[in-house]
Each structure stands twice: as structure tokens, then as C-alpha cells.
C-alpha positions as CSV (number, residue, x, y, z in Angstrom):
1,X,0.0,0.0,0.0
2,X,2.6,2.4,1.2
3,X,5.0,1.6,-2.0
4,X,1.4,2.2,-4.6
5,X,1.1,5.7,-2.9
6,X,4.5,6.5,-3.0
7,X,4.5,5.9,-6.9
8,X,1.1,7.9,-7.1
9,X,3.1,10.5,-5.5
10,X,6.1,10.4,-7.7
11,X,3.7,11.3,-11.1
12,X,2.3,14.0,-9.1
13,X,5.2,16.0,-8.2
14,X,6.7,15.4,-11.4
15,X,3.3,17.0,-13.4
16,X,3.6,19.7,-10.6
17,X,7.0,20.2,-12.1
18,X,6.3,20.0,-15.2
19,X,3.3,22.9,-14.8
20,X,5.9,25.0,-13.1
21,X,7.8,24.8,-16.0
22,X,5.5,26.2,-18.1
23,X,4.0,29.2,-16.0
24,X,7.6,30.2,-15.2
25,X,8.1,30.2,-18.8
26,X,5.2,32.1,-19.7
27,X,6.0,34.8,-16.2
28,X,9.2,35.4,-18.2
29,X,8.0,36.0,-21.2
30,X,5.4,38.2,-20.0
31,X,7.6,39.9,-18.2
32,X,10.0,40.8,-21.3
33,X,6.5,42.1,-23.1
34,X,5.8,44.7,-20.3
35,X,8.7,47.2,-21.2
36,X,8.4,46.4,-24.7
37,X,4.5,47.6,-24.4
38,X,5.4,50.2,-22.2
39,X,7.8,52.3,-24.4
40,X,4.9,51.7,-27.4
41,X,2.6,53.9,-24.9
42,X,5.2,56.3,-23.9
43,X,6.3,56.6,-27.8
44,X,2.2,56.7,-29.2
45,X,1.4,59.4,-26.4
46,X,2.7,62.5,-28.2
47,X,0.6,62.1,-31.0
48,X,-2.9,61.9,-28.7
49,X,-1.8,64.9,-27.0
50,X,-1.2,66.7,-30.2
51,X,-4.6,65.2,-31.5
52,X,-6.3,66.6,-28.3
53,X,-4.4,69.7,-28.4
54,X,-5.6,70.6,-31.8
55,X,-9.4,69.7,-31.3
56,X,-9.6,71.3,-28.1
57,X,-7.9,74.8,-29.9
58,X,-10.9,74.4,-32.8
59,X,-13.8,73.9,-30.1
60,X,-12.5,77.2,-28.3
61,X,-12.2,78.8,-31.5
62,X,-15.7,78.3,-32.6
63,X,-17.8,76.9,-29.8
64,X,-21.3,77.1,-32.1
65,X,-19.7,74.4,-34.7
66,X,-18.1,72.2,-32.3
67,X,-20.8,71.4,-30.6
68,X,-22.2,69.1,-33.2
69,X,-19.0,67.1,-33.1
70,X,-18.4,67.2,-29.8
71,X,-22.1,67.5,-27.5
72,X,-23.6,64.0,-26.9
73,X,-27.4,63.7,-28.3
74,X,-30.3,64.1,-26.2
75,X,-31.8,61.2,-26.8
76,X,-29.5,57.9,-28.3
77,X,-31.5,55.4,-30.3
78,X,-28.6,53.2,-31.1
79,X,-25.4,52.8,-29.4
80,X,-21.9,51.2,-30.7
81,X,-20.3,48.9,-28.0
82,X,-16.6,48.1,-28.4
83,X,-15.0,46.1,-25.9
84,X,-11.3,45.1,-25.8
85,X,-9.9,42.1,-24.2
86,X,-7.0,39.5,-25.0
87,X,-7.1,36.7,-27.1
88,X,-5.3,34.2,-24.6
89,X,-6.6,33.6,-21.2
90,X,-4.2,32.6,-18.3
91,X,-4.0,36.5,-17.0
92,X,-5.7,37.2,-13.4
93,X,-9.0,39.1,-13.9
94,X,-7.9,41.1,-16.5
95,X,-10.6,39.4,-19.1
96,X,-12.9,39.0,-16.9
97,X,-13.5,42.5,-15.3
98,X,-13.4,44.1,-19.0
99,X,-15.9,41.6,-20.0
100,X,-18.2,42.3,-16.8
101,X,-17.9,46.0,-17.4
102,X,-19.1,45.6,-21.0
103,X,-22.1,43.2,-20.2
104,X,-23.2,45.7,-17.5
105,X,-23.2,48.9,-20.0
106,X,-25.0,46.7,-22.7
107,X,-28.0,45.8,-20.5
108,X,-27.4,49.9,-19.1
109,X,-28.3,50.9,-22.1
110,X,-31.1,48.4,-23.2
111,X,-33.1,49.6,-20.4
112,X,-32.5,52.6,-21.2
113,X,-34.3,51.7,-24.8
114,X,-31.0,52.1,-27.1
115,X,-30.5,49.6,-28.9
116,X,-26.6,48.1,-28.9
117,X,-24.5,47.0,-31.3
118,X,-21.7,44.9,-30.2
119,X,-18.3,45.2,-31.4
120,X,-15.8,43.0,-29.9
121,X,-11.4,42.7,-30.1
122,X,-10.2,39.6,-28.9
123,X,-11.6,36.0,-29.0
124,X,-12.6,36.3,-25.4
125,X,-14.8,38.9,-25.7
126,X,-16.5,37.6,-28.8
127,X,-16.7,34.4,-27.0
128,X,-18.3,35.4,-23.9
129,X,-20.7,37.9,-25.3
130,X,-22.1,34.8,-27.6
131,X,-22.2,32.2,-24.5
132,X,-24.3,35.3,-23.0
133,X,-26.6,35.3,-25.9
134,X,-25.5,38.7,-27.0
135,X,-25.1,38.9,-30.7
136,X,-21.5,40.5,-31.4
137,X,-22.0,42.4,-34.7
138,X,-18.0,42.1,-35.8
139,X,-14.9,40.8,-34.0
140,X,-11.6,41.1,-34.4
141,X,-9.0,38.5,-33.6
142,X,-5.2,37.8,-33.2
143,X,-3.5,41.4,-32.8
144,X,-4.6,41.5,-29.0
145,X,-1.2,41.1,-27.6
146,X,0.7,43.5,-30.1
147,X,-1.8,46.2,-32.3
148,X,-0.6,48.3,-35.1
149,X,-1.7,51.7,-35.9
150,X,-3.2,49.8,-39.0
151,X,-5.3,47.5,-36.8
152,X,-6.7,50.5,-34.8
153,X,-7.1,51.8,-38.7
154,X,-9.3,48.7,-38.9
155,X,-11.3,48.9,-35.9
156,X,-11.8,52.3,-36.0
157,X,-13.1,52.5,-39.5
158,X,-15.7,49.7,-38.8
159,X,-17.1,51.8,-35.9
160,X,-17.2,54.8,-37.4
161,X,-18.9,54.1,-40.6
162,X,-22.5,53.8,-38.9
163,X,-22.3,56.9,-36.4
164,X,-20.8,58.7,-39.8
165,X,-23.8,57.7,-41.8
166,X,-26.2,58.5,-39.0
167,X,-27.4,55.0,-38.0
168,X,-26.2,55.5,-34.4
169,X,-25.6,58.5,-32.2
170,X,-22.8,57.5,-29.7
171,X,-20.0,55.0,-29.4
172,X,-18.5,53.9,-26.3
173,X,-15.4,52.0,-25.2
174,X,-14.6,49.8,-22.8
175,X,-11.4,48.4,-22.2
176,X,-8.8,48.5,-19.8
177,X,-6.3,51.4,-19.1
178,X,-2.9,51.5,-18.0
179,X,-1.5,53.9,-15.2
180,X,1.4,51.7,-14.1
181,X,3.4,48.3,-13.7
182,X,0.8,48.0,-10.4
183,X,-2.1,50.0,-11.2
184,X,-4.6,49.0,-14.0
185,X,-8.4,50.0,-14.1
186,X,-11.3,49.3,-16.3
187,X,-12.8,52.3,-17.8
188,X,-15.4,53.2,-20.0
189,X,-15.2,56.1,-22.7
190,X,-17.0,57.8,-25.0
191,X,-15.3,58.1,-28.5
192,X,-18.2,59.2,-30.8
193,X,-18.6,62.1,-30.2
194,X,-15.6,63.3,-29.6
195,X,-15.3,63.8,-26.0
196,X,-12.5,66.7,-25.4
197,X,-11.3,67.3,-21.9
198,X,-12.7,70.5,-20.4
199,X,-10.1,73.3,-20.3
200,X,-10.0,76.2,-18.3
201,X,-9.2,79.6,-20.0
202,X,-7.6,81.9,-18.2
203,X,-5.2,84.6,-18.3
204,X,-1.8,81.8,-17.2
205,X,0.6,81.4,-19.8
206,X,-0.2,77.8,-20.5
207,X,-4.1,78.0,-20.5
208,X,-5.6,77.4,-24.1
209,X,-7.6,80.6,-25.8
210,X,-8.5,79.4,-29.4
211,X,-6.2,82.3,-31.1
212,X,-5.7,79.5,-34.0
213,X,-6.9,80.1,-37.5
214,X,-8.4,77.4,-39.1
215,X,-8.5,76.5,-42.6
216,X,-10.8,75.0,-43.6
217,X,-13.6,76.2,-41.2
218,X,-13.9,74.5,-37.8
219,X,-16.8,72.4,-38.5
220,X,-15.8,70.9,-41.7
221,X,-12.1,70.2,-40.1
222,X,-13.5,68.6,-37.1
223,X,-15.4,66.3,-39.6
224,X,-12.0,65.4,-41.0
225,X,-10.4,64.9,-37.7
226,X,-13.0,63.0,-36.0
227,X,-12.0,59.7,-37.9
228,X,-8.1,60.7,-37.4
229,X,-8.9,60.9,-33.3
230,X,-10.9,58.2,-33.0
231,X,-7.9,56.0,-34.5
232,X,-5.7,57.2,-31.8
233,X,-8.0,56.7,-29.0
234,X,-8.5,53.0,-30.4
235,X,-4.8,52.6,-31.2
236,X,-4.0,54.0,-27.2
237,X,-6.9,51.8,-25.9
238,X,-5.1,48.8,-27.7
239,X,-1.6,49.6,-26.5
240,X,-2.6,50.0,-23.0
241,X,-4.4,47.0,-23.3
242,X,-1.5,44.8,-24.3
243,X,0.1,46.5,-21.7
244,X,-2.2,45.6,-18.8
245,X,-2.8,42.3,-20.6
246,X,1.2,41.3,-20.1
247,X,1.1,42.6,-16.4
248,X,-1.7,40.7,-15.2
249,X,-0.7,37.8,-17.2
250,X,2.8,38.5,-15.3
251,X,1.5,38.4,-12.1
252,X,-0.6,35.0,-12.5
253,X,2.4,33.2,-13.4
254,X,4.3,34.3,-11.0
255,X,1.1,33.5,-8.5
256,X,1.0,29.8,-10.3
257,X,5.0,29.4,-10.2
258,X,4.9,30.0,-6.4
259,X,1.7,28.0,-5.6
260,X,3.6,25.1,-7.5
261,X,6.2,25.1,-5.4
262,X,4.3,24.9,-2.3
263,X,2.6,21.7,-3.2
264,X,5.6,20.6,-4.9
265,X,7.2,20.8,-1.2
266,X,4.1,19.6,0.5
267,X,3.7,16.5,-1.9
268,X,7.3,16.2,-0.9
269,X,7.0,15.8,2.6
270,X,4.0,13.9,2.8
271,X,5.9,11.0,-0.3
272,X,8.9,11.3,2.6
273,X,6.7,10.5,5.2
274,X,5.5,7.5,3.4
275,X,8.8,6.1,2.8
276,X,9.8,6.5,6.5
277,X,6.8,4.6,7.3
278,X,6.7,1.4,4.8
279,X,10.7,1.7,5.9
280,X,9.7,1.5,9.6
281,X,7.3,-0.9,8.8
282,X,9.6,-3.2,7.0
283,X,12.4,-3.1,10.2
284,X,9.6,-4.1,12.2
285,X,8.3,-6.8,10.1
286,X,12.2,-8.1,10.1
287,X,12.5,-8.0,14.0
288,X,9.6,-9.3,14.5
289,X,10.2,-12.1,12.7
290,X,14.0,-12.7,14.2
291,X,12.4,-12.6,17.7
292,X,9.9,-15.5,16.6
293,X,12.8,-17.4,15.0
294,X,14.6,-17.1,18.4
295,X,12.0,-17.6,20.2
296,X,11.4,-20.7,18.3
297,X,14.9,-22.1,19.0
């Protein structure tokens, strides 16, 4: 009995081994993705100021046509979705609480008698939404980990096309945003239409005052810019994405390295202890059967 469950023991350790293996593997690798992602961030982040920069200097310099670009409707018949997730699993919560956000916002607005259309980036999310029973219009797959400017290109021309043509009045993002190595949140944005952060003119050196002149005029430029912004918005969303998708996945390997070598050690002891006691058995068994021989004589 004790030699069987010794045995038993011996596959198990060695499969423990074997897993730790692998999710030390994929920790590393993960690991060497996170700087790599961050410096894509860092290096994309000049261009989305400058694209802010310059829609925030046409909405100060004529208010009255801005505000058809950048004022939300009253009243929103149909809304455009787009969730971002991974296309691997094996990351913490990371999936998960982008995927909860997004299935909360959908049924938000369907009781608030909008209809939704889904859009979806990564094979998680199209996958979820579909086990939900929530038809997602258009997914797209296997850029998750490392986007391009031309796959944001991609997504964002997709979405755009029916707010452009007037078959929805808002689009809205939800995906997951980076602030740091240890700090990710889930956050949900408005891209369509363009949301500009508010800015407060005043009489300090660095406050905005819409002294630009704009050629063409600021209505018909914002129409050009809109699809131009809403491909760096995407194109950040995906970076900071990959981003917090490497970091959580990071941290789950590292959480699945350590908890294999705790059971590693603990299957250790307790295949140790089993040896010591068919051992002890044995030496028994062996005396015991010299003192009946004796005994005998």
C-alpha cells in the first residue's frame, strides 16, 4: 500500500513540475513584453496629445460648430459597443473584469431603450458575449497582444462608418487602461462624439484661448479629424491593453509558479513520510520475525 502511494506521489510531483515549467516560462515572457509595451505607450502618447491639443484649440475657437461634433445627443437610439480584451486567457481578472464592465453597460443601455451594437477585439470577448446570448456584430482577432496603428485603422473605420452615416448616435469603449506596472483600471469612454477634456481659460501662460486660425472652417475640419482621433484613441486603448494584458498575465504566473512550489514541497514531505513509514514498517516486520525465530529455537 505504502509503496502504490509512494508511486502515485512520484507522477504528481513530477506533473507539478512540469506545470511550473511552463508558468515560469510564460512569467518570463510576460515579463519581457511589459517594457516592450510600455515604451509603445510612452512613444504613441505624443501624437494623442497633439490630436487633443488641436481639437480642443478648434472647439474654443468656434464653440457654435463644435458642438455638433463634440455634444452627446439628447436622446440615443442606437449605441456602438466596443469592448477590448486578449485573445489568450491565463492573465488574473484582466478578461474578466473588461468583459463584466461591458455586459453591464449593454443591458445599461437596453433599459435605457437604445438599442446596442456589439463590437468586440479579442476571441474572449466575442466568445463570452455569444455564451451570453448577445449577438456581437463584428470581431476582431489575433492582434490582442501587439496592435498596429493599421489595426486600430481597422477597428476604427468599422465603428465609425455607422455613427458617420447616421445609423447610431454614440459609441463607447470599454477596455482597460494602464496607469502603471501595479495600477490598471477598467474604464469606460466615450469616443463618438468626440469627447474633449474641459479646459479652463484663463489669463496663465499655458491656458488654451483658441487664437488659431483654421483652414478649412472648424466644423468641416472637425469632420476630418474625427475619424483621425478616434484612431488614436482606439490605437492607445489597444496599447494600454496589451500592456495591462502582459502585467496581469505576469503576475498570474508568478502567483501559479509560487503556488507550484508549495505543493511541490508539501507533496514532498507527505511521499517522505511514506517512505519513512513502509521503511519503519519493514524493520519491524524483520525484527519481529527474528524474535519468533529465536524464540522458536
Amino acid at each position: 500500500m505504502a509503496g502504490g502511494q509512494e508511486r502515485i506521489l512520484r507522477r504528481r510531483i513530477k506533473s507539478v513540475q512540469a506545470t511550473r515549467k511552463i508558468t515560469k516560462a510564460m512569467e518570463l515572457i510576460a515579463a519581457s513584453q511589459i517594457s516592450r509595451s510600455q515604451a509603445r505607450i510612452v512613444a504613441n502618447r505624443p501624437y494623442r496629445n497633439g490630436m487633443q491639443r488641436i481639437i480642443i484649440e478648434a472647439a474654443l475657437g468656434d464653440p457654435a460648430a463644435a458642438k455638433k461634433m463634440l455634444i452627446a445627443p439628447e436622446k440615443v437610439d442606437t449605441a456602438i459597443v466596443l469592448v477590448i480584451t486578449g485573445d489568450r486567457g491565463l492573465s488574473g481578472a484582466y478578461n474578466s473584469s473588461v468583459l463584466r464592465a461591458g455586459e453591464r453597460l449593454v443591458r445599461q443601455l437596453r433599459s435605457e431603450g437604445a438599442s446596442v451594437r456589439l463590437f468586440a477585439v479579442g476571441k474572449k470577448a466575442a466568445a463570452f458575449f455569444r455564451f451570453r446570448g448577445m449577438e456581437v456584430e463584428q470581431s476582431f482577432v489575433g492582434f490582442a497582444d501587439r496592435p498596429s496603428f493599421s489595426d486600430a485603422r481597422l477597428v476604427a473605420g468599422t465603428i465609425a462608418a455607422p455613427f458617420i452615416d447616421g445609423q447610431a448616435q454614440q459609441v463607447l469603449l470599454v477596455s482597460t487602461r494602464f496607469h502603471s506596472a501595479g495600477s490598471q483600471s477598467v474604464e469606460v469612454e466615450q469616443l463618438l462624439p468626440l469627447s474633449v477634456p474641459e479646459v479652463v481659460v484663463d489669463d496663465s501662460p499655458k491656458a488654451l484661448k483658441g487664437y488659431t486660425e483654421f483652414e478649412p472652417e472648424v466644423e468641416a475640419l472637425l469632420t476630418y479629424l474625427a475619424p483621425r482621433a478616434l484612431e488614436s484613441e482606439i490605437f492607445s486603448a489597444l496599447l494600454e491593453g496589451a500592456a495591462s494584458f502582459h502585467t496581469s498575465q505576469q503576475r498570474a504566473m508568478a502567483a501559479a509558479t509560487d503556488n507550484a512550489d508549495e505543493l511541490g514541497q508539501t507533496l514532498t514531505r507527505i511521499m517522505n513520510r511514506a517512505r519513512q513509514d513502509s521503511i519503519t514498517t519493514e524493520i519491524m516486520e524483520i525484527v519481529s520475525g527474528a524474535e519468533a525465530l529465536r524464540s522458536g529455537k
